[in-house]
C-alpha positions as CSV (number, residue, x, y, z in Angstrom):
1,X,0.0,0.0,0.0
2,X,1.2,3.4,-1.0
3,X,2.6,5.7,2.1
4,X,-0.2,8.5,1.0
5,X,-3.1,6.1,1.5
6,X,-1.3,4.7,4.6
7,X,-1.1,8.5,5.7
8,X,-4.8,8.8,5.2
9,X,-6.0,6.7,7.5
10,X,-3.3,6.6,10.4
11,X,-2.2,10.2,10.0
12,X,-4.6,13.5,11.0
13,X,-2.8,16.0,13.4
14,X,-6.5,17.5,13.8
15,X,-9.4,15.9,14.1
16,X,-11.5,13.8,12.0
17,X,-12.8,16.6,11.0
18,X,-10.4,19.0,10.2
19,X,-12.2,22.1,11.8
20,X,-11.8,24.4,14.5
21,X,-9.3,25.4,17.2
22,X,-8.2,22.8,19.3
23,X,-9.0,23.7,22.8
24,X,-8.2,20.4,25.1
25,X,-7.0,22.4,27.7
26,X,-10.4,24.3,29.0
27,X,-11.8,24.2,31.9
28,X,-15.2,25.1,30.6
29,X,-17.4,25.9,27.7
30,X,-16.5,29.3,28.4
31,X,-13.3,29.1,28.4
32,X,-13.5,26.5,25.5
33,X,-15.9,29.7,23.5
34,X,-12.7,32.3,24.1
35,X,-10.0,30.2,23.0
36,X,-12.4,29.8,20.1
37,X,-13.3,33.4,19.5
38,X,-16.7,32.9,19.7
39,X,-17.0,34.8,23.0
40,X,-19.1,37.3,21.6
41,X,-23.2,37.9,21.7
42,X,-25.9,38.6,19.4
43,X,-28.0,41.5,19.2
44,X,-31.4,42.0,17.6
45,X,-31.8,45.0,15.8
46,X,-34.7,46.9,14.0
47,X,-34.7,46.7,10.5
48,X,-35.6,50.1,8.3
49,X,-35.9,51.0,4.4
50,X,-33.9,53.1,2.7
51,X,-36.5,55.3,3.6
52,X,-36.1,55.2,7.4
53,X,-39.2,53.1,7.5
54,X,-39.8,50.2,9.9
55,X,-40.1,46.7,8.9
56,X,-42.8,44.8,11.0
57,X,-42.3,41.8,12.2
58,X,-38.6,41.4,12.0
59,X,-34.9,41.8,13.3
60,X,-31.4,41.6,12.4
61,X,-29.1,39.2,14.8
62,X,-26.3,41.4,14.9
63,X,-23.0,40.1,16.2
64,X,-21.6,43.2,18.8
65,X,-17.8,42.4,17.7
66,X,-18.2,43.5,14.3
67,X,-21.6,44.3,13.9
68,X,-21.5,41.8,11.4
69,X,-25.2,40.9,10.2
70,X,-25.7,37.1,10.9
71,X,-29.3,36.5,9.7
72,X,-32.9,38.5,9.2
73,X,-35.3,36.9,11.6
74,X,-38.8,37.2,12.9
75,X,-40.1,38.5,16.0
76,X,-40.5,34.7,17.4
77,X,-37.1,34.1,17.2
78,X,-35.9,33.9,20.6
79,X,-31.4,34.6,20.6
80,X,-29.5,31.7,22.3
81,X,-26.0,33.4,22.9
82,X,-23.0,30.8,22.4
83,X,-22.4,31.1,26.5
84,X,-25.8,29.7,27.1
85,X,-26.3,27.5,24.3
86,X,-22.8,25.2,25.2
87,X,-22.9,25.8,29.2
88,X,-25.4,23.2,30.2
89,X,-22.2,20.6,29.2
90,X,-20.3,22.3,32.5
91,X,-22.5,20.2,34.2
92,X,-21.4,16.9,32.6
93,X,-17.7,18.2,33.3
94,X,-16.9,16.8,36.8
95,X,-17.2,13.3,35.2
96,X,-15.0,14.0,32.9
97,X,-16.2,15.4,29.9
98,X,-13.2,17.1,27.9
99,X,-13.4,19.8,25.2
100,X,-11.6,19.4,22.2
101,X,-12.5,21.6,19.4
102,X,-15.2,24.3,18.8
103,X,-15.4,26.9,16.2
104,X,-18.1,29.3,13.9
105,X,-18.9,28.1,10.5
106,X,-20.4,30.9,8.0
107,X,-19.0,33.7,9.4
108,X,-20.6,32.9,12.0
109,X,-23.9,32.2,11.4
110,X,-23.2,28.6,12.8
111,X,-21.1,27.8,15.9
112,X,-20.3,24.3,17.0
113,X,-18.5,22.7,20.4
114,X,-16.9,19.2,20.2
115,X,-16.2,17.9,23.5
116,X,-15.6,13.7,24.3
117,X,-17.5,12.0,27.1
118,X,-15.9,10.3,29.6
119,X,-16.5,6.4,28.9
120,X,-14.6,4.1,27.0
121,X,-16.3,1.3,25.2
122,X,-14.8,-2.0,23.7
123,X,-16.7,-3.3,21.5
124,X,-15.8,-6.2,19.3
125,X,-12.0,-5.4,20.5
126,X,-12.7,-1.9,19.0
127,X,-12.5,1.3,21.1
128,X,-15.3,3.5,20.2
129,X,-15.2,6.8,21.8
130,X,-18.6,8.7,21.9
131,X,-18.0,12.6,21.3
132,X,-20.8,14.9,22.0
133,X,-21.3,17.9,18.9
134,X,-23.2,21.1,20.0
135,X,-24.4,23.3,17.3
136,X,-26.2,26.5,17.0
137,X,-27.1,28.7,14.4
138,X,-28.3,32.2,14.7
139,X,-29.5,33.4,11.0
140,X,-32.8,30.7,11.5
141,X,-31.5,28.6,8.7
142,X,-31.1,25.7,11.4
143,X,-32.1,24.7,15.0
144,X,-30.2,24.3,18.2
145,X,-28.9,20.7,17.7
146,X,-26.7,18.1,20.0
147,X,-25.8,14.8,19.0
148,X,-23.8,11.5,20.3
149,X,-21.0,10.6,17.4
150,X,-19.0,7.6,18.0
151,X,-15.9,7.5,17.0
152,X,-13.3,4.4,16.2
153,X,-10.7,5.2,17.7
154,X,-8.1,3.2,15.6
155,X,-8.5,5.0,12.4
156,X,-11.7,7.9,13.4
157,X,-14.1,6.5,11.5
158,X,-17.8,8.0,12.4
159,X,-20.2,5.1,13.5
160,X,-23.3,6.8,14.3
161,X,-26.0,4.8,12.9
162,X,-29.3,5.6,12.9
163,X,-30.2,2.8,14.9
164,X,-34.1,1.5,15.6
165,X,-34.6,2.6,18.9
166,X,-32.1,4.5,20.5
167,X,-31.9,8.2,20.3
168,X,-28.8,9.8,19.1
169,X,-29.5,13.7,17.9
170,X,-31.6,16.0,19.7
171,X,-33.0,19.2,18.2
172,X,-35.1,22.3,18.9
173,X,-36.2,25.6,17.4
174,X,-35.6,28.8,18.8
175,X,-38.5,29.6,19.3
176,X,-41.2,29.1,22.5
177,X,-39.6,28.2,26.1
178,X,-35.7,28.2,25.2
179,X,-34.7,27.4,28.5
180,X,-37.0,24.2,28.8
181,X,-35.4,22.7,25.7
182,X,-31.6,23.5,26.7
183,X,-32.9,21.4,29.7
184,X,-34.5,18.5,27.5
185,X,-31.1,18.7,25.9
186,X,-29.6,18.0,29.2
187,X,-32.1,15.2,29.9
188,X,-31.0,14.0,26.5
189,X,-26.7,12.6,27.2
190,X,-28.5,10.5,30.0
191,X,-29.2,8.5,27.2
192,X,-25.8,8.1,25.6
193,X,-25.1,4.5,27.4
194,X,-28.5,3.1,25.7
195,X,-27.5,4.7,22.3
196,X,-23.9,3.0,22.7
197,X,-25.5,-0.3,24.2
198,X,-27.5,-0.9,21.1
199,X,-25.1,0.9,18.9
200,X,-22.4,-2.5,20.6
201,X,-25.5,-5.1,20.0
202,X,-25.7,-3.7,16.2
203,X,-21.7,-4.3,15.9
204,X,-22.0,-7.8,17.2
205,X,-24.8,-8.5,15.0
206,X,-22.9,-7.0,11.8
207,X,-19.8,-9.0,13.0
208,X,-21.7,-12.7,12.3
209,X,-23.0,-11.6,8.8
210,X,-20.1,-12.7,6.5
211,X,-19.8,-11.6,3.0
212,X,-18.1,-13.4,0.1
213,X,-16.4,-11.1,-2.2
214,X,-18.8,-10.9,-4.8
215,X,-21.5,-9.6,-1.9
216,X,-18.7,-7.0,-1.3
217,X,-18.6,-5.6,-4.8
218,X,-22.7,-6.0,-5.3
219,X,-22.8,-3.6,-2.1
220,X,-20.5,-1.2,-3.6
221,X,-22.1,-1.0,-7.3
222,X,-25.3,-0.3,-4.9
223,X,-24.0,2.8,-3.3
224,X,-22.4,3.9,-6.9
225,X,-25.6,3.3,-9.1
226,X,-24.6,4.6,-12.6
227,X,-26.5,7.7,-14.2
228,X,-29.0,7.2,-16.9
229,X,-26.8,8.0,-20.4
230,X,-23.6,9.0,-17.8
231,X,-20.8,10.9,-19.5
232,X,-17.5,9.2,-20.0
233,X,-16.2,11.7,-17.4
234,X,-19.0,10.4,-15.1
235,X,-18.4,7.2,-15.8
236,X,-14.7,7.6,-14.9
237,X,-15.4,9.8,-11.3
238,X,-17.5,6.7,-10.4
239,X,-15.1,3.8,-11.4
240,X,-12.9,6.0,-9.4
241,X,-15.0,6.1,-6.6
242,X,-15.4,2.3,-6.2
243,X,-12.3,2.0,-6.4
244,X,-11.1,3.8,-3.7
245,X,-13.9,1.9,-1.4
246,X,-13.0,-1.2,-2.8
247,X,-9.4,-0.6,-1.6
248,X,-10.8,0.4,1.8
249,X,-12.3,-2.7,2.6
250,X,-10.0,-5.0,1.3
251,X,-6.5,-3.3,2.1
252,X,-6.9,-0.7,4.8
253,X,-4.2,-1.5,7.7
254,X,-6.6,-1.1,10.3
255,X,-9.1,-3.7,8.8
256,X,-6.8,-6.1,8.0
257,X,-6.9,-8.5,10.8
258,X,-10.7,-8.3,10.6
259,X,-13.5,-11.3,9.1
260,X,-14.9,-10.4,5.6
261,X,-18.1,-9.2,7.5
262,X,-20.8,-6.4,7.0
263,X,-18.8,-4.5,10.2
264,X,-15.5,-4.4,8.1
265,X,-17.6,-3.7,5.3
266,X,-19.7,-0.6,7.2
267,X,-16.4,0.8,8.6
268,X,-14.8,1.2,4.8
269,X,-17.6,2.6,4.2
270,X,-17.7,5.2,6.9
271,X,-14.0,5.4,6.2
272,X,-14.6,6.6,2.8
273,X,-17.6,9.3,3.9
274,X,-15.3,10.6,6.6
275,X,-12.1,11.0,5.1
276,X,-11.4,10.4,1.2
277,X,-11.0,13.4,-0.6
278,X,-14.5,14.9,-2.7
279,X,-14.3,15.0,-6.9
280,X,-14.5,18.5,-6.3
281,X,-13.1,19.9,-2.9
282,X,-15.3,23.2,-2.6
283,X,-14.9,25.6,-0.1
284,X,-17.3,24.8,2.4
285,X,-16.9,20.7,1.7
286,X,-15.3,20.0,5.1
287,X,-18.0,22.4,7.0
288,X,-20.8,20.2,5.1
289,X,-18.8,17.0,6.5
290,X,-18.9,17.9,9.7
291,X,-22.4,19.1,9.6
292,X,-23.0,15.0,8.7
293,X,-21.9,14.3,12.0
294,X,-25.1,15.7,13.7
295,X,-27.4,15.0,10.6
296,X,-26.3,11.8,10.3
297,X,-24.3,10.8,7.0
298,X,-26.7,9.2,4.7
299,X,-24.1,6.9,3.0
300,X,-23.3,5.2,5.9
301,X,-26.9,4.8,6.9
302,X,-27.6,3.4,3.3
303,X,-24.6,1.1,3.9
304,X,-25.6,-0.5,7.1
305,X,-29.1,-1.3,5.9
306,X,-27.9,-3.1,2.6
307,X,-25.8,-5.6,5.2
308,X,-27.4,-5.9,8.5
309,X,-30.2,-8.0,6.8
310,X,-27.7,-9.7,4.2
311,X,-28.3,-13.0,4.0
């Protein structure tokens, strides 16, 4: 295996993600906001014509650093500043939640804090660290969101399934009794052990599917269905593309050691969505990644159903 592919998966000075200021060392999620620079607030602001006349029924969130304009809003739209929206994690802190990373996406319009719970769980002689992602947004493009991400530690590969029963994303609008949903929100990481619990019985279960090759490439032509009348340029992005997967599951150093199973076959996958390189790298690709990783990435979703019924 070449030493650039060998690089990709072992080597990442940041995290998986690639975003953000690294911010191990804080105390708190104030302190974690500061060494960010996103200890500032938002303002709401009347909105006039050019005319000098008022604009019912909505308001500017104004950041007071800059003054920079974040989003038009309406009236309902109730500001969660960055100090209040992260804080309620403090409480988490004295069993031993860490801050890594946090950051503002958009200019601000969308701030994030990455911080790692505290447990450590084996499964299938993996460790899977579960990392807790904050987000707010204040231009009303998005809601207040927090979500449990597991990560593999061996390589950072994302594993958060959308499994059947167990919650793993929480979300609310900024709108009604703010205060009430930060505290839902709290309510919410009590739930982390049952997400990881069934996330550890869907890994065991994937572990006893094998696959024979030929299921292997039949799963990847699925997740790579070819255009109607594709281009030869199309054709050649997507030959690419199965390619690259196909090495992942069948040469990555981390998965070597592993069966031929749908869980070797889900973590190439998520190995491919989290970390190969786009066609086209745009600007805001890696902000878009990250986003996936309170969304929930649907090519890893789409991956784990195809196998965990395979026969």
């Amino acid at each position: 295996m070449s030493a650039n592919v060998e690089t990709m998966f072992y080597t990442r000075e940041k995290p998986w993600h690639g975003l953000g200021t690294m911010v191990m060392e804080a105390p708190n999620s104030a302190e974690a906001l500061r060494l960010a620079g996103l200890d500032w607030k938002v303002n709401q602001k009347s909105i006039l014509t050019n005319e000098g006349v008022l604009i019912q029924g909505f308001k500017a969130n104004v950041r007071d650093s800059d003054n920079q304009v974040l989003g038009v809003v309406t009236d309902r739209y109730k500001v969660v500043q960055n100090e209040e929206a992260f804080a309620f994690t403090d409480a988490l802190l004295g069993e031993g939640v860490t801050y890594e990373t946090a950051g503002s996406l958009q200019n601000g319009r969308r701030v994030w804090v990455l911080a790692r719970l505290p447990q450590k769980y084996f499964i299938s002689e993996d460790e899977i660290a579960p990392y807790l992602v904050f987000m707010n947004t204040h231009d009303a493009t998005g809601a207040i969101k927090v979500a449990i991400t597991p990560i593999r530690v061996v390589c950072q590969n994302t594993l958060n399934f959308a499994l059947a029963t167990a919650k793993r994303c929480w979300a609310a609008n900024h709108t009604g009794d703010i205060s009430g949903k930060l505290e839902d929100a709290r309510n919410t990481l009590l739930f982390a052990d049952l997400y990881m619990k069934e996330l550890g019985e869907a890994i065991e279960h994937l572990n006893q599917i094998k696959l024979a090759d030929y299921q292997v490439m039949k799963y990847i032509d699925a997740l790579f269905p070819l255009y109607e009348n594709p281009t030869e340029l199309q054709k050649k992005n997507l030959s690419r593309m199965k390619e690259d997967l196909k090495m992942r599951y069948f040469e990555a150093p981390d998965l070597e050691n592993r069966d031929k199973n749908a869980y070797r076959f889900v973590n190439a996958v998520s190995d491919f969505a989290t970390h190969a390189k786009p066609l086209r790298e745009t600007s805001s690709y890696k902000e878009n990644l990250f986003a996936r990783t309170v969304e929930g990435n649907v090519m890893i979703d789409r991956a784990y159903n195809l196998v965990k019924e395979a026969e």
